[in-house]
Structure formats: structure tokens, C-alpha cells
Residue frames relative to the residue before (quaternion, step in Angstrom):
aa qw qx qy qz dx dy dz
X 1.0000 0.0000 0.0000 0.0000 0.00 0.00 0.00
X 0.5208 -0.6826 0.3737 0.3511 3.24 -0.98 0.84
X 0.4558 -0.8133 0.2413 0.2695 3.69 -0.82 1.20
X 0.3838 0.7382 -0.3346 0.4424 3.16 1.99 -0.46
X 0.4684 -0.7320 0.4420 0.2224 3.87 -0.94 1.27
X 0.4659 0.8348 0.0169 0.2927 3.22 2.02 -0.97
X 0.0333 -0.8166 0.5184 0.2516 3.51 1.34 -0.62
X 0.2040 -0.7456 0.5489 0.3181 3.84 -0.81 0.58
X 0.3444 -0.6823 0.5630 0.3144 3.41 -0.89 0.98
X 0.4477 0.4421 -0.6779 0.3803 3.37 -0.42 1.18
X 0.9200 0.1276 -0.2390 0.2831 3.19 0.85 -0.32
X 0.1171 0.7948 -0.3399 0.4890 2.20 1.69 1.31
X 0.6386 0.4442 -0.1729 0.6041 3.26 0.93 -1.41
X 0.6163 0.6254 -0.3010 0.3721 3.56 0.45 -0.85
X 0.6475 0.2479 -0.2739 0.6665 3.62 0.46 -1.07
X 0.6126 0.4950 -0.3717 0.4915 3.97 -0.10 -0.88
X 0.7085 0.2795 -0.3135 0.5671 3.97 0.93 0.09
X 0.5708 0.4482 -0.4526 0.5181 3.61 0.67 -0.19
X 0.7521 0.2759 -0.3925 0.4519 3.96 0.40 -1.16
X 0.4684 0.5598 -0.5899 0.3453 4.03 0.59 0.38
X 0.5563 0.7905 -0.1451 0.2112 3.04 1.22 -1.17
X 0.7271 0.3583 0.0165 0.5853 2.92 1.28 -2.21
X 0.5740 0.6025 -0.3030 0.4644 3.49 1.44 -0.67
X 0.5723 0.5758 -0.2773 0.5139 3.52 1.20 -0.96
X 0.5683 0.6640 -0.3858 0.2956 4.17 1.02 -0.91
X 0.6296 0.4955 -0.3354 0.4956 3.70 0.94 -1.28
X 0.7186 0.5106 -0.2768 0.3825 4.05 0.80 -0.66
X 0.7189 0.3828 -0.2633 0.5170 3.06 1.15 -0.63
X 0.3788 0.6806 -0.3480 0.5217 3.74 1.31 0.06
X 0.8333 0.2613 -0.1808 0.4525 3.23 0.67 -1.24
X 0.6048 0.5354 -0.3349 0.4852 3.25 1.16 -0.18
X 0.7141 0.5467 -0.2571 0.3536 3.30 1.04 0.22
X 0.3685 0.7511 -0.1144 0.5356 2.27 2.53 -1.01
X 0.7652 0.3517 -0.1432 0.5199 3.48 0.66 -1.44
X 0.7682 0.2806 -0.3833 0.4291 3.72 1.19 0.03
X 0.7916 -0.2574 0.0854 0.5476 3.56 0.65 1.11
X 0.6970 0.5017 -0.3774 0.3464 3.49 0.17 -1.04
X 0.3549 -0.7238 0.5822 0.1059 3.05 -1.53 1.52
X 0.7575 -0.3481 0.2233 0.5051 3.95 -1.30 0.70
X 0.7183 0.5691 -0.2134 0.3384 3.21 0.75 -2.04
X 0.8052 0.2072 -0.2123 0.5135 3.74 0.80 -0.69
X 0.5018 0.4900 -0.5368 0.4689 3.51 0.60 -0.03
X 0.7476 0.3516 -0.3049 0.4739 4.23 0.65 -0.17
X 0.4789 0.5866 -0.3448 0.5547 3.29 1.15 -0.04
X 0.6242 0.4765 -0.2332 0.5735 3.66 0.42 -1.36
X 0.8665 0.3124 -0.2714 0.2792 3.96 0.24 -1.14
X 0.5617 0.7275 -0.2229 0.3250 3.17 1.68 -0.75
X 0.6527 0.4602 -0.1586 0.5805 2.98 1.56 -2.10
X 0.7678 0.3980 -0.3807 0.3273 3.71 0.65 -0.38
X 0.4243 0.7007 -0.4007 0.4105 3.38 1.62 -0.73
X 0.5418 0.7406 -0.2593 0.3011 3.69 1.05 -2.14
X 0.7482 0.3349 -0.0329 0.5718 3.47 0.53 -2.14
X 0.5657 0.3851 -0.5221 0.5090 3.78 0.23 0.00
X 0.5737 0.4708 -0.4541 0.4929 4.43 0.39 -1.42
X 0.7448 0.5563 -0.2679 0.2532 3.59 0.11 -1.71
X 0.4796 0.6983 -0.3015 0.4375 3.31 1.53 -1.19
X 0.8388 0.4247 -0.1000 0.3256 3.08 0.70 -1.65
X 0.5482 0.6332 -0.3048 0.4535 3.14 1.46 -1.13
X 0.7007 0.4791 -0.4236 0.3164 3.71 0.06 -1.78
X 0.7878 0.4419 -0.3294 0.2750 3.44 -0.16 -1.18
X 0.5879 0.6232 -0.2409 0.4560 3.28 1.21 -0.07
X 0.0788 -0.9616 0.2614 0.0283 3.71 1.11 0.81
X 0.5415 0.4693 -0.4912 0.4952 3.35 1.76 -0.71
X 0.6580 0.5784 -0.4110 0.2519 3.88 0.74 -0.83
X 0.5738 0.6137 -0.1776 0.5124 3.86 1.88 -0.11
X 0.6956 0.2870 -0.1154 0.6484 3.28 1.67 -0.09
X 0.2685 -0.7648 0.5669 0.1468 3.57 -0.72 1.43
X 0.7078 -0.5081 0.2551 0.4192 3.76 -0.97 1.01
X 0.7226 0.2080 -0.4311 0.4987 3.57 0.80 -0.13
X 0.7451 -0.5144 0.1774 0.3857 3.63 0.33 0.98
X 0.4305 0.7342 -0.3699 0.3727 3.67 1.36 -0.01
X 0.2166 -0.7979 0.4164 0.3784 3.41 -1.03 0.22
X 0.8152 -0.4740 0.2023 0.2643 3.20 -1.37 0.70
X 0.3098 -0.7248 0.4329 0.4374 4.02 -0.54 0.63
X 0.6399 -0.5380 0.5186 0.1793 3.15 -1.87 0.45
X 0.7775 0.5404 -0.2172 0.2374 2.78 0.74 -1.64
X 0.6268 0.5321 -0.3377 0.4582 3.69 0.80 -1.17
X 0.6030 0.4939 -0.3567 0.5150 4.11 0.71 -0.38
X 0.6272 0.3392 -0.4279 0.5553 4.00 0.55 -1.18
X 0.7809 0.2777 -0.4523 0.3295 3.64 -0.34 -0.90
X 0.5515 0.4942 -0.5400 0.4001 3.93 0.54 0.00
X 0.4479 0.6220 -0.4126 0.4922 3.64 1.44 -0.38
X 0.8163 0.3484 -0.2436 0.3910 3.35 -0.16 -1.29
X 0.6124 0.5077 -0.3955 0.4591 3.51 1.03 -0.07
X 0.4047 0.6808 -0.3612 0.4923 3.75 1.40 -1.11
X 0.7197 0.5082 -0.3087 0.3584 3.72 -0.03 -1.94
X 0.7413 0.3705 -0.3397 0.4447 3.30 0.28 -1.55
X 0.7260 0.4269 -0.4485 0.2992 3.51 0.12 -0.89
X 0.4697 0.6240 -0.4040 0.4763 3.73 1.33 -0.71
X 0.4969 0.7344 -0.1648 0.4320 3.20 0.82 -1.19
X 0.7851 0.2833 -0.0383 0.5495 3.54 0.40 -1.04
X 0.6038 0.3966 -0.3406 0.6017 3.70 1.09 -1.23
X 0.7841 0.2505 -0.4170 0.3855 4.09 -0.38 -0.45
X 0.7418 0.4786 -0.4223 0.2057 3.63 0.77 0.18
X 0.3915 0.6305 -0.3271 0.5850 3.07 2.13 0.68
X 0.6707 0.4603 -0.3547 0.4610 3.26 1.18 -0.01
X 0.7446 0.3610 -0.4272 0.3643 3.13 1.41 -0.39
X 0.6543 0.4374 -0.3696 0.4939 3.69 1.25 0.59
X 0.7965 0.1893 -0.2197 0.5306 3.34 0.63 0.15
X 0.7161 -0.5271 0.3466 0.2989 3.17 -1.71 0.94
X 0.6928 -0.4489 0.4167 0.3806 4.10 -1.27 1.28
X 0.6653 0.2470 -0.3492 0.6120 3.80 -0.14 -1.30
X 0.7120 0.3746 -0.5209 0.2854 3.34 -0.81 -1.14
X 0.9171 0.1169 -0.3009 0.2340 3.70 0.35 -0.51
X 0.0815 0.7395 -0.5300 0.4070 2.88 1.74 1.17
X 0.8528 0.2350 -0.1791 0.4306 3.32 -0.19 -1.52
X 0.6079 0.5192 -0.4774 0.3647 3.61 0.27 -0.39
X 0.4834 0.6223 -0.2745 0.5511 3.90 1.66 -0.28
X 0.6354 0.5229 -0.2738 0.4979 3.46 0.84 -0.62
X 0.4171 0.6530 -0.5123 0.3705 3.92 1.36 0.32
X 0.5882 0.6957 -0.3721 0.1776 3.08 0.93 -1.35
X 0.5850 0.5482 -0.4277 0.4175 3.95 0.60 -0.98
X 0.6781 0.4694 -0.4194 0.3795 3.52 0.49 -1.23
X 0.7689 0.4531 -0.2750 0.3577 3.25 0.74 -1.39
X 0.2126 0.7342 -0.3993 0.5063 3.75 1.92 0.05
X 0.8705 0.2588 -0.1915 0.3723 3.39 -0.38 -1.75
X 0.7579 0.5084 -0.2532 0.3210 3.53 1.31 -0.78
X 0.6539 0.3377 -0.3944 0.5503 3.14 1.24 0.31
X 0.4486 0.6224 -0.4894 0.4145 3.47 0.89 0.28
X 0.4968 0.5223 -0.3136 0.6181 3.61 1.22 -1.01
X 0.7941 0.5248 -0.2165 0.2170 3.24 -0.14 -0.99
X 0.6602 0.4040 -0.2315 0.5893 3.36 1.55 -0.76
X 0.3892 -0.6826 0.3990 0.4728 3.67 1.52 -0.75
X 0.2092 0.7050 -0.6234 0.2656 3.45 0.94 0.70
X 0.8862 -0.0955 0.1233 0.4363 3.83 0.75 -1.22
X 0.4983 -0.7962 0.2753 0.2049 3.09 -1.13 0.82
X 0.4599 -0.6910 0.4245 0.3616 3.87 -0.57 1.68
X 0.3163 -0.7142 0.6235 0.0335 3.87 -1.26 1.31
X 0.6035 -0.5579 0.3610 0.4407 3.31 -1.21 -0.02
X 0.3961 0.7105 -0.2633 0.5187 2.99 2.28 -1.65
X 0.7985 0.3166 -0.3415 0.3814 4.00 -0.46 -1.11
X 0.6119 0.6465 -0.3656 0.2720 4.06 1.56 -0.65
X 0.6105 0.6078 -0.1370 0.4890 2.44 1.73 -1.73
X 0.5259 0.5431 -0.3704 0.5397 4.14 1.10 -0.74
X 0.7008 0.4844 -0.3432 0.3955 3.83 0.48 -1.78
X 0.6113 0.4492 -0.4322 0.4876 3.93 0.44 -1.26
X 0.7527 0.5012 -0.3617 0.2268 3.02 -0.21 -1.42
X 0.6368 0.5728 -0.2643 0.4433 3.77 1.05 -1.40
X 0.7773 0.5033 -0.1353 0.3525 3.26 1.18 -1.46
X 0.4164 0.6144 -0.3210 0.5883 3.51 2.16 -0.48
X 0.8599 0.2407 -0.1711 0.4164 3.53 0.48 -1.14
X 0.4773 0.4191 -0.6115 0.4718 3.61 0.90 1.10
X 0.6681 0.6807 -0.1873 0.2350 3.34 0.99 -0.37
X 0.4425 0.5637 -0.1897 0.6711 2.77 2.53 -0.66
X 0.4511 0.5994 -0.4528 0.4819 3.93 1.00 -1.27
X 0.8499 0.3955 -0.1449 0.3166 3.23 -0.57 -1.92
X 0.8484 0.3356 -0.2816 0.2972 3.57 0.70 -1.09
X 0.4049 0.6344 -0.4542 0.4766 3.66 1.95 -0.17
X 0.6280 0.4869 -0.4440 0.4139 4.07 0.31 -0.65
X 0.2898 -0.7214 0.5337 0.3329 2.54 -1.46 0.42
X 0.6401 -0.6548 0.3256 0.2355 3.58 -0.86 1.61
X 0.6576 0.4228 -0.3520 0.5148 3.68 0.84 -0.99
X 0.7430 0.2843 -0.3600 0.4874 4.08 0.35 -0.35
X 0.6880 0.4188 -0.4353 0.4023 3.88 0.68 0.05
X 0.7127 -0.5261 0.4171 0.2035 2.99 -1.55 1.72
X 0.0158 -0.8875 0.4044 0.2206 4.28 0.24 0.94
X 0.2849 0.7734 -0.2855 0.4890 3.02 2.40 0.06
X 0.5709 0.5004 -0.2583 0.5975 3.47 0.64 -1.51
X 0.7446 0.5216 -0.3005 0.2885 3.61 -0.19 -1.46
X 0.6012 0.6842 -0.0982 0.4011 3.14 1.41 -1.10
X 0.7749 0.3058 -0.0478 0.5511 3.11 0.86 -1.32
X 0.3775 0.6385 -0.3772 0.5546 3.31 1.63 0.09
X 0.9407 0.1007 -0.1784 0.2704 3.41 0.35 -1.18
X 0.5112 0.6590 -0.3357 0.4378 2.84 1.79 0.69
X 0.4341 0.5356 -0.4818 0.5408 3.21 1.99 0.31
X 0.6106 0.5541 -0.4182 0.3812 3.54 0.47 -0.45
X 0.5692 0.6845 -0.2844 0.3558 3.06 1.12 -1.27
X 0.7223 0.4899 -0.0451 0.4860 2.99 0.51 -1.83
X 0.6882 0.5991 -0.2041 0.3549 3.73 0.79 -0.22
X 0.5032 0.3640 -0.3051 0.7220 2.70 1.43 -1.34
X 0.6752 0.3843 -0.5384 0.3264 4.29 -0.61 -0.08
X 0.4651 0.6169 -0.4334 0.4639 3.33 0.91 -0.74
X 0.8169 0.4509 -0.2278 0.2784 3.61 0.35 -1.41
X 0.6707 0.2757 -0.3191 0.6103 3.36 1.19 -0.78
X 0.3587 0.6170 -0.5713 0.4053 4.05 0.28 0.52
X 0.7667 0.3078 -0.1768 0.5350 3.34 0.10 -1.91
X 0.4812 0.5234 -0.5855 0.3895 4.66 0.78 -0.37
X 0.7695 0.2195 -0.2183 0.5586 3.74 0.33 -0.50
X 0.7175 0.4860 -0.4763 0.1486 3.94 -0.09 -0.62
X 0.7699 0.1733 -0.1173 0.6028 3.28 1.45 -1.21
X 0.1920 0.8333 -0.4987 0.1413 3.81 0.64 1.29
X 0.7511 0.2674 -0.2541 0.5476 3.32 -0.68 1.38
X 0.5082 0.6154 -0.4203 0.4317 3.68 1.34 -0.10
X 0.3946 -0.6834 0.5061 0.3479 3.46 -0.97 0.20
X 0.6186 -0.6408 0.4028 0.2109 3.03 -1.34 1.77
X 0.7359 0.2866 -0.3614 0.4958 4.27 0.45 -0.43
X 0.4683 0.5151 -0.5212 0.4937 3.84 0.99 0.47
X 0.6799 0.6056 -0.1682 0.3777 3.61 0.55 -1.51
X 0.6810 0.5750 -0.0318 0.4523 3.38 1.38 -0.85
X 0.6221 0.4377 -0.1569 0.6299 2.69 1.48 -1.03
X 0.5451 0.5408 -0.2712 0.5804 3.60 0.93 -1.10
X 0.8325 0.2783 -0.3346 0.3429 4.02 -0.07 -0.70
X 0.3296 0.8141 -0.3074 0.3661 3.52 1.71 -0.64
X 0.6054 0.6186 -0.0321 0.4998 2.82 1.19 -2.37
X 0.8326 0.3257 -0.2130 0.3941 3.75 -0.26 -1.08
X 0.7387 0.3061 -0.3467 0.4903 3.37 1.48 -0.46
X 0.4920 0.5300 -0.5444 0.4252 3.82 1.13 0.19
X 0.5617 0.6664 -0.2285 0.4338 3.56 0.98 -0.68
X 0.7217 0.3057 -0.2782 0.5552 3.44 1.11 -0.80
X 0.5971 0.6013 -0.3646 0.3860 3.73 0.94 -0.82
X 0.5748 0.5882 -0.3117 0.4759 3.66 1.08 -1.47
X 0.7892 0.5122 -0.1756 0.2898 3.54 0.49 -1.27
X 0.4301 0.5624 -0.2945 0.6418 3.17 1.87 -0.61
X 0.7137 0.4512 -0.4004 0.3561 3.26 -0.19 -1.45
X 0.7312 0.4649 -0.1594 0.4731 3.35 -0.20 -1.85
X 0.6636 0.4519 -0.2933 0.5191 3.95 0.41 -0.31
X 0.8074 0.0896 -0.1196 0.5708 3.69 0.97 -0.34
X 0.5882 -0.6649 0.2652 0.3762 3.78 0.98 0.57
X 0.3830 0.8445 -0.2732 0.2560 3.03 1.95 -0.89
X 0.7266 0.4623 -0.1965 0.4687 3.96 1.21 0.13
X 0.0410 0.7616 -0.6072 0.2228 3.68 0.60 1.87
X 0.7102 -0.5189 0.4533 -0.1444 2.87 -1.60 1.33
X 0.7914 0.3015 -0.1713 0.5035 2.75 0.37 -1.72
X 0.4514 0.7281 -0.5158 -0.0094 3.27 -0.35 0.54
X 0.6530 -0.4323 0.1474 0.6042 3.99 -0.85 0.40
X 0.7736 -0.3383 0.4567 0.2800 2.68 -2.26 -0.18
X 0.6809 0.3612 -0.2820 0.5713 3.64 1.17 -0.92
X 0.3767 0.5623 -0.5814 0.4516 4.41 0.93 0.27
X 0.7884 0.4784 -0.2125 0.3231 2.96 0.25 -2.20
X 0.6041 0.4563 -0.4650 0.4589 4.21 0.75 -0.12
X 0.7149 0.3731 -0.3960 0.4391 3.23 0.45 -1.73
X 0.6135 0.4313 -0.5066 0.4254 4.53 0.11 -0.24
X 0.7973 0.2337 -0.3386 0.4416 3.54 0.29 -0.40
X 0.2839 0.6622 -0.4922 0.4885 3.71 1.10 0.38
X 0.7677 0.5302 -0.1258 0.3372 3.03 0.32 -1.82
X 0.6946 0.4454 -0.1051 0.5550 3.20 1.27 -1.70
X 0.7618 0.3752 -0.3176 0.4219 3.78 0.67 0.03
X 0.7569 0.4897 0.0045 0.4327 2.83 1.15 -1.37
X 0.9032 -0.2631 -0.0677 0.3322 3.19 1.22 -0.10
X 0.3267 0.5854 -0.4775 0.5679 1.82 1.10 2.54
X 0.8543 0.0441 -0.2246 0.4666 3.28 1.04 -1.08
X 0.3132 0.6561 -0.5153 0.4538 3.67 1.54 0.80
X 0.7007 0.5304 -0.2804 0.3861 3.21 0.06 -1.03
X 0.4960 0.6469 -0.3467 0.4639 3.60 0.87 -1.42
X 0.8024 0.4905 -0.0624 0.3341 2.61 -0.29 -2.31
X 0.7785 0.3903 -0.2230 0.4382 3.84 0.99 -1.02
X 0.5735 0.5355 -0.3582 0.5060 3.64 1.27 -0.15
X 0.5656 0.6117 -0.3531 0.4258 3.51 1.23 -1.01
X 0.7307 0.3616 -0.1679 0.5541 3.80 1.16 -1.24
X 0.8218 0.3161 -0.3622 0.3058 3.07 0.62 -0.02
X 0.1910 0.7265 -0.4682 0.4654 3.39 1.66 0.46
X 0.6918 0.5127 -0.3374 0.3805 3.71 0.61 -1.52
X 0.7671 0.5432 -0.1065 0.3244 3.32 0.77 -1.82
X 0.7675 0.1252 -0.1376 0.6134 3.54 1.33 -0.51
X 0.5403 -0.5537 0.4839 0.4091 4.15 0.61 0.03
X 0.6138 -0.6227 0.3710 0.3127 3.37 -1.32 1.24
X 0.5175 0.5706 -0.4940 0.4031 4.13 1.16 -0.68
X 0.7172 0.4887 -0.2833 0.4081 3.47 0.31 -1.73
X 0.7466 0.4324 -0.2723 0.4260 3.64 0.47 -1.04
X 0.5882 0.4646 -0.3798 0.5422 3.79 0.91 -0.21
X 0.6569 0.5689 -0.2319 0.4371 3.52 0.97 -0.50
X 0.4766 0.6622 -0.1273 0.5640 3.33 1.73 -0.82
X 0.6878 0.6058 0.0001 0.3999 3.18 1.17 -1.84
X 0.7865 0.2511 -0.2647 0.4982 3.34 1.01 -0.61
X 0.2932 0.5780 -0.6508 0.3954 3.90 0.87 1.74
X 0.3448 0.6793 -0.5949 0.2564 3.69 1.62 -0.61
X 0.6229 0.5779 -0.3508 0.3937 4.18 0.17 -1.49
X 0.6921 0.6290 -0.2111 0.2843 2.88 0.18 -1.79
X 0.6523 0.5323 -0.1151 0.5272 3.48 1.00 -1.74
X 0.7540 0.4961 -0.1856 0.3886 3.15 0.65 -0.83
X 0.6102 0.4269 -0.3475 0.5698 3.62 1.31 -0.45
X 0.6072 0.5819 -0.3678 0.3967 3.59 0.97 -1.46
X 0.6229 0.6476 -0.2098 0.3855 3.73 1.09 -0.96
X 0.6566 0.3346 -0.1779 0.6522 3.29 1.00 -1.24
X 0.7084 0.3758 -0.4901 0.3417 3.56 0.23 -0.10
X 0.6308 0.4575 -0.4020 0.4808 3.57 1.02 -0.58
X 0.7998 0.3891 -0.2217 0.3997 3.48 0.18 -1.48
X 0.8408 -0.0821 -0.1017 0.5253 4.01 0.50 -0.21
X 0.5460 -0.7636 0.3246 0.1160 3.03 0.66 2.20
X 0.0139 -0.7660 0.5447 -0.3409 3.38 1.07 1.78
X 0.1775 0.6616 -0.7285 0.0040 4.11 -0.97 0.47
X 0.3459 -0.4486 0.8200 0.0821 2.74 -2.60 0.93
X 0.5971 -0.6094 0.4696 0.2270 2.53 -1.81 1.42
X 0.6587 -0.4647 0.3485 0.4782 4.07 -0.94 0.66
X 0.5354 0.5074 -0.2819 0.6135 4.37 1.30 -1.29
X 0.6063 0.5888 -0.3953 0.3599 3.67 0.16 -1.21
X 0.6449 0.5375 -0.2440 0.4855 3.70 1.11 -2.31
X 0.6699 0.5823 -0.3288 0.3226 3.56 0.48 -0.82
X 0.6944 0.5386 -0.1928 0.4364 3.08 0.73 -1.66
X 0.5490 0.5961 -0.3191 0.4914 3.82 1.49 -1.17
X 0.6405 0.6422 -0.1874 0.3771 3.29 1.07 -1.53
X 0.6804 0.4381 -0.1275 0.5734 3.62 1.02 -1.34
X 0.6778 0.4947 -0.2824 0.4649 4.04 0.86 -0.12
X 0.5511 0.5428 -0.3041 0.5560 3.25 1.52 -1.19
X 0.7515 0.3323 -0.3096 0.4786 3.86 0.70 -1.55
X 0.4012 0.6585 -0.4858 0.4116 3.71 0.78 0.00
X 0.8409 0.3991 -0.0804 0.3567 3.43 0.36 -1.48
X 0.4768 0.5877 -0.3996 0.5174 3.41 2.17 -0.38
X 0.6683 0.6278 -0.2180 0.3343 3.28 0.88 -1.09
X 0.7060 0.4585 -0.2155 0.4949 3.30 1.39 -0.94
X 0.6433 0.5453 -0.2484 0.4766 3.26 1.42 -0.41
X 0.5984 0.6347 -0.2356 0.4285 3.35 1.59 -0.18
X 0.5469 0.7002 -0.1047 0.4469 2.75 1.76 -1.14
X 0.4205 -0.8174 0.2756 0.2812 3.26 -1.14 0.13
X 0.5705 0.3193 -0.3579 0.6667 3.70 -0.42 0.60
X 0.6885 0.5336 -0.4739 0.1291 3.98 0.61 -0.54
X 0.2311 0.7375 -0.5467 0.3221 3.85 1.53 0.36
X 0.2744 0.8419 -0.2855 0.3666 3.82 1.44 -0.34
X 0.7123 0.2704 -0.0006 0.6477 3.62 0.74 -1.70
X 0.0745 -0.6955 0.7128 0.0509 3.34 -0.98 1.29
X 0.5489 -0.7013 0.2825 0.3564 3.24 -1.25 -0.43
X 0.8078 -0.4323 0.0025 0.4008 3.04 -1.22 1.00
X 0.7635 0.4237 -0.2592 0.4127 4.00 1.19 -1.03
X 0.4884 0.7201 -0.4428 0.2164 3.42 1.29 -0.07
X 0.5379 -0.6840 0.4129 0.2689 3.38 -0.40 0.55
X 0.8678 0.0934 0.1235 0.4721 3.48 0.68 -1.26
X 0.0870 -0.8195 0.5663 0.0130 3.25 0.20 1.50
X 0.2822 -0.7645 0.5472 0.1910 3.62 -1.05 1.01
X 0.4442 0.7731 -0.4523 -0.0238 3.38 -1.38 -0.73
X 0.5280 -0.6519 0.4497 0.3065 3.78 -1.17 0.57
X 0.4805 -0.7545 0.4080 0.1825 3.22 -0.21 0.76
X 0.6400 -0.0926 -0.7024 0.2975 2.15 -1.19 2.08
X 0.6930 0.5878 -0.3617 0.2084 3.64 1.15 -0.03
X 0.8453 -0.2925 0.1263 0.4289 3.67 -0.87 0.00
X 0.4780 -0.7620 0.3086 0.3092 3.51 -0.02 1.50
X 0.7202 0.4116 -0.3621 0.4251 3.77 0.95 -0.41
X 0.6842 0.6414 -0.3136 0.1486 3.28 1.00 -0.95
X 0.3369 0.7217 -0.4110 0.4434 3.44 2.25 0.08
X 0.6307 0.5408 -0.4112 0.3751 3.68 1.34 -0.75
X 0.5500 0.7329 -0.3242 0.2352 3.31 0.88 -1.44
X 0.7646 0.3083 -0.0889 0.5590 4.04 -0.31 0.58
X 0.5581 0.6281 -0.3273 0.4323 4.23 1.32 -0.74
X 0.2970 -0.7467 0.5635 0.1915 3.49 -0.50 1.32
X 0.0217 0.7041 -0.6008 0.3778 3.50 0.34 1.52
X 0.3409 0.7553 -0.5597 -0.0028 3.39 -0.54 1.45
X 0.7306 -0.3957 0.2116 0.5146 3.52 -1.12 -0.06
């Protein structure tokens, strides 16, 4: 970690550009949404391009193609974190296409709790008063989200798949704490990208379900989506992890929400009920809290592709020090 008390605002700006990034994803979804593009190809379109931008970066980089005893690196543990990535993607963009950005912004924001509790649970780590006092608190304020709406006009489908992306994340997260620990994080990335462009293509093409033709305002918000906040973001958390330490930068990390309502409220005049703002409010301070904590550098955020880490320790902190630039 970086010894200066100071955070350098380069990387400062850096993570604080990666969560614009991911925060920016639920907007450009819908804006694609509204220009034709179905679930199936709007992930197809970002994955396979996301794939060849990581790959771009990866090849030329040869020690990262050879494993210290000179071998080359497996595939396999990255595609199948892929194929696990998809489905949950899978689930997070089809709550977006029935229910409102914040609403399933925050209702995504379960995942840390559900992070620390199955971490306890496998014995990876040990439940604090700090991680109880984070779990109520997160779990009061999904609870305010859900009960300020009114239920008879909110999508319970949407809701659903909202919290089964969360679900499905937090597994993703402790999967990849032990499958791909000690691997380098812009190899890994590139490798999960892969397993879920791989699974999307195959759907598509297998059920026709993947058209092209779509408008002029599809084709920005997918590559919006597919540059902007997918492989910027990556790429800017990865450098800035170096520049300020994985605690500060996970801390940094949780404006990712934040952006993301402020977005839908400006750009597709979306509102939360005034109880709703709270309840967002109490999840966000939930998650400061876990990030403060210890071992809780653990819970990345929700769009990162490729959580790292040495088993049994904090899934990001394998990044911390990785000559991983932009």
C-alpha cells in the first residue's frame, strides 16, 4: 500500500473514474433498450468487443503468457468464472429492462452483506460486530427501498432478478477469492470477458435471438457501454488500486451507486421515493463500513469482472502492488 498518508489524486481520480464508469452501465442499458437492442445482443456486442480490446492488451505483454515455470497459463478457471459472470449479467440487465436503474442499482448493493455472510460461512472469515452492524444496517436499507414503492406498480419480476444478480455475484466473488488466486488481474479479465462473450454468442446464434440492425442511438449506448463502462473502468481501478491501496480505492468505489441514481434521475428522469433515498443512503453507509473493516477490501464492486486474491485473503488486495497499467 502506498506509504504516503495522502491518497494521490491521480488515483483518486482514477477509481472515482472507473465508479463513473460502472455507474454510467444501468444508463446506457437503457438507452439501448429504448433503441431496439434486445438483452441477448446488447451482451453479445459488449462482451465479444470488451474480449478484443482486454486481449489487445494482454498479447503483447509475454511475461503475462508464460507461468513462472515457463508454461502457458490455464484458460479454463477464467472461462468458467466467465460463464458464471454471463448468467449473473444475465439477470442484472434483465432487471433493468423491467425495473427502474436506481431501484436496481441499489437493490444490487446486497451483495457485500451477502459477501461477508458466506464468507463466514465457508470459514474463510471471521463474523465481527463491525460486519453485523454493516449487515443490519445494509439489510434495513433494502428494506426501506422495497417497502416505500409502491408494490402493485413495481415490476416484482424486475425485483427478482435484481436480487438474484446480487445473489449470484456475491458467488461469483467468493468462487474467483480462491479459483483464480494469485493470477494476474488484466490476464484474468481478459480470460472472463472471454467465457462470457462465448456464452452470449452461443445463445444468440443458437436461437437467432442476435440482430444487428439496430439504430444509430442502440449502436452508441452498446459501445458506450462496451468502452465506457466496461473496459475503462476495468482498466482504471486496476491503476488505481496501485496509486492509492485497495482499502482507500474500494472506499472511493462505493460513489459507483451513487452515480448511478444521480444519472437516472437526470438523464431518464427516473425518482426514488424521499424513504426509498434513505434506505439507498443506509446501504451505501453499510458498504463504507465494510470497506473499513478488516479483511473487507474482499467485496469489490458489483461490475468488476475479475475479483483477485490469495486465498483466504481479501479478494482485491492480490491487486495491490501488480504492474498492471492502462
Amino acid at each position: 500500500m502506498p506509504s504516503s498518508t495522502r491518497p494521490d489524486p491521480r488515483g483518486v481520480a482514477l477509481c472515482l473514474a472507473s465508479a463513473a464508469g460502472f455507474g454510467a452501465m444501468a444508463i446506457f442499458a437503457k438507452e439501448a433498450y429504448a433503441g431496439g437492442a434486445s438483452i441477448p445482443t446488447l451482451l453479445a456486442v459488449r462482451f465479444t468487443l470488451a474480449a478484443i480490446v482486454l486481449w489487445a492488451l494482454v498479447l503483447p505483454r509475454r511475461s503475462l503468457l508464460r507461468t513462472p515455470a515457463g508454461r502457458a497459463p490455464s484458460l479454463l478457471p477464467g472461462l468458467a468464472l466467465g460463464v458464471l459472470y454471463a448468467v449473473e449479467a444475465t439477470a442484472w440487465f434483465f432487471a433493468l429492462s423491467r425495473i427502474d436503474a436506481a431501484l436496481a442499482e441499489l437493490l444490487l448493493y446486497a451483495y457485500p452483506a451477502l459477501v461477508v455472510v458466506g464468507a463466514a460461512l465457508l470459514g474463510r472469515e471471521r463474523i465481527t460486530r463491525g460486519r453485523v452492524r454493516a449487515l443490519a444496517l445494509s439489510t434495513a436499507g433494502i428494506v426501506l427501498v422495497l417497502a416505500a414503492g409502491e408494490m402493485s406498480t413495481v415490476d416484482l419480476l424486475g425485483v427478482a432478478a435484481a436480487v438474484a444478480s446480487a445473489c449470484l455475484y456475491a458467488a461469483y466473488t467468493l468462487v474467483a477469492d480462491t479459483v483464480v488466486a494469485g493470477r494476474d488481474p488484466l490476464l484474468v479479465s481478459a480470460q472472463v470477458v472471454t467465457g462470457a462473450a462465448i456464452c452470449f454468442l452461443a445463445y444468440g446464434l443458437s436461437t437467432g435471438s442476435i440482430d444487428l440492425a439496430l439504430s444509430a442511438e442502440a449502436w452508441v449506448a452498446a459501445l458506450s457501454l462496451t468502452v465506457l463502462s466496461t473496459v475503462v473502468p476495468i482498466l482504471a481501478f486496476l491503476k488505481g488500486i496501485q496509486m492509492v491501496g485497495v482499502s482507500t480505492a474500494t472506499i472511493i468505489s462505493t460513489a459507483e451507486p451513487v452515480i448511478t441514481v444521480g444519472l437516472a434521475m437526470v438523464v431518464l428522469g427516473e425518482r426514488l421515493a424521499p424513504v426509498q433515498l434513505v434506505g439507498g443512503a443506509l446501504v451505501l453507509g453499510a458498504l463504507a463500513m465494510l470497506a473499513r473493516g478488516k479483511g473487507v477490501a474482499s467485496v469489490p464492486m458489483a461490475h468488476e469482472p475479475a475479483p483477485l486474491a490469495p486465498a483466504p485473503a481479501p479478494a482485491r488486495e492480490a491487486r495491490e502492488g501488480l504492474a498492471v497499467g492502462s
